[in-house]
N, C-alpha and C positions, 0 to 999 in steps of 0.2 A: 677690267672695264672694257666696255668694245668702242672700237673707234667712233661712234657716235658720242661717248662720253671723255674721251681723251682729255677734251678741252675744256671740258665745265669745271669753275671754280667751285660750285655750290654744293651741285647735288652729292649726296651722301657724307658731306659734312657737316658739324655744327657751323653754322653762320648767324653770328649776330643780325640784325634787323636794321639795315641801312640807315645813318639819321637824319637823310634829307633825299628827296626822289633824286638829285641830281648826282649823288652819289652813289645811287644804286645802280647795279647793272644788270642788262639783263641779255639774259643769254641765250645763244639757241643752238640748235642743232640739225642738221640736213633733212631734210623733208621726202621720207620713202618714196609717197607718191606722188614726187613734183611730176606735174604736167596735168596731172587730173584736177576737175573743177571739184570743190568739197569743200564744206564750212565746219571752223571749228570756233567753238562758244564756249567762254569762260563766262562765269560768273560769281561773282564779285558782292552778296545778301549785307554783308558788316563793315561796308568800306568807309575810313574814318578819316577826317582833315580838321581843320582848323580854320576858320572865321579870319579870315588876315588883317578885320577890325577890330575886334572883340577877343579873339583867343576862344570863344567858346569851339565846343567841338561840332564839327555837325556830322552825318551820317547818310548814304547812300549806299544805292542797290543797282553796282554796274554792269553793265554786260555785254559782252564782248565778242565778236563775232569775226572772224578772217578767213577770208583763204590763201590758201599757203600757197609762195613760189616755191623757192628751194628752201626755204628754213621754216623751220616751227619753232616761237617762244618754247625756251625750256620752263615747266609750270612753278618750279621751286622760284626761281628768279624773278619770276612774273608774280608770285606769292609778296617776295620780298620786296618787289619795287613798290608796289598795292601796300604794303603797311606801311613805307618809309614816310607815306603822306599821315600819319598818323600825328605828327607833331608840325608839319606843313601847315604854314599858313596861305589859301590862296580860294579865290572864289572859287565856285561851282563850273563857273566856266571855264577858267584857267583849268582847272583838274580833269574834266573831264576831256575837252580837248587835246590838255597837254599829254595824258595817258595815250591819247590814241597816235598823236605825232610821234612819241618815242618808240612805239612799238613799229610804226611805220620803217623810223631811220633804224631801228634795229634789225628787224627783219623781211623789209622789203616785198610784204604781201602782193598780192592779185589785187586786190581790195580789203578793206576793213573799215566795219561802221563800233560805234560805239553808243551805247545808251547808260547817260548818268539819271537816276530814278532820285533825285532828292528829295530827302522826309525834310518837312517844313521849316523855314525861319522865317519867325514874324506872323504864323499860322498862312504862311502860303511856299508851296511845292517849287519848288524850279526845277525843271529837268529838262537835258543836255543831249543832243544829240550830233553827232558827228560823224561822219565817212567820207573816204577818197575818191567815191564818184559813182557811177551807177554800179550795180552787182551783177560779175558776168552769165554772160547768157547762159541759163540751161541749169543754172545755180538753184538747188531745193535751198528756200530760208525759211524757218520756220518764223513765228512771230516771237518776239524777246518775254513773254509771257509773263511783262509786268505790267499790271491793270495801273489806268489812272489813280492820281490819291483816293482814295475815298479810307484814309484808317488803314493803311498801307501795314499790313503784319504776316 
């Protein structure tokens, strides 16, 4: 392994699936090209939680968007934190915010927005947005290229 991977618990092993976001960790590793402005976007079509009143599941389509200081999420971990809320119970708000906070305290980006896309409860959408303040100058973003509900598939 090269010393970028030294440190990772995750990658290239079996790892069970965290079972609570608070126990998952998530990892990173140094950022080739710290210093340059560049966005990097994950996303997230099958993202599953729990109703923290009801227990039903509900489902969202996140997407995620940062620029790197010195570190990059490593993406297996970022995998693994992203399912742990799979038996999570917590609104839409709490989830999609708290997603973006820990990635913050984890790897201390340039900036970072988040888009939670929620398919309906109660036959109406809630969707969640969040970032740590303007996006720096000179930054190409493209648009999160998820349309309003309208039958969201």
């Amino acid at each position: 392994m090269s010393h970028y991977t030294d440190a990772l618990t995750q990658l290239g092993a079996r790892t069970d699936l965290p079972a609570s976001p608070e126990k998952a960790v998530l990892e990173r590793v140094p950022n080739p090209q710290a210093g340059e402005v560049y966005a990097v976007r994950f996303t997230q079509p099958e993202f599953t939680s729990l109703c923290p009143i009801t227990g039903q599941p509900d489902f969202a389509h996140l997407v995620i968007d940062y620029v790197p200081g010195d570190w990059l999420v490593e993406s297996k971990s970022l995998k693994l934190f992203l399912g742990s809320f799979r038996n999570h119970g917590a609104f839409h708000e709490d989830c999609t915010v708290g997603i973006g906070k820990r990635l913050v305290q984890a790897i201390a980006p340039q900036w970072l927005r988040i888009g939670g896309y929620w398919y309906p409860r109660g036959g109406m959408p809630i969707d969640v947005f969040w970032q740590t303040g303007a996006a720096p100058a000179g930054l190409w973003l493209p648009d999160q290229g998820v349309a309003g509900y309208r039958g969201r598939g």
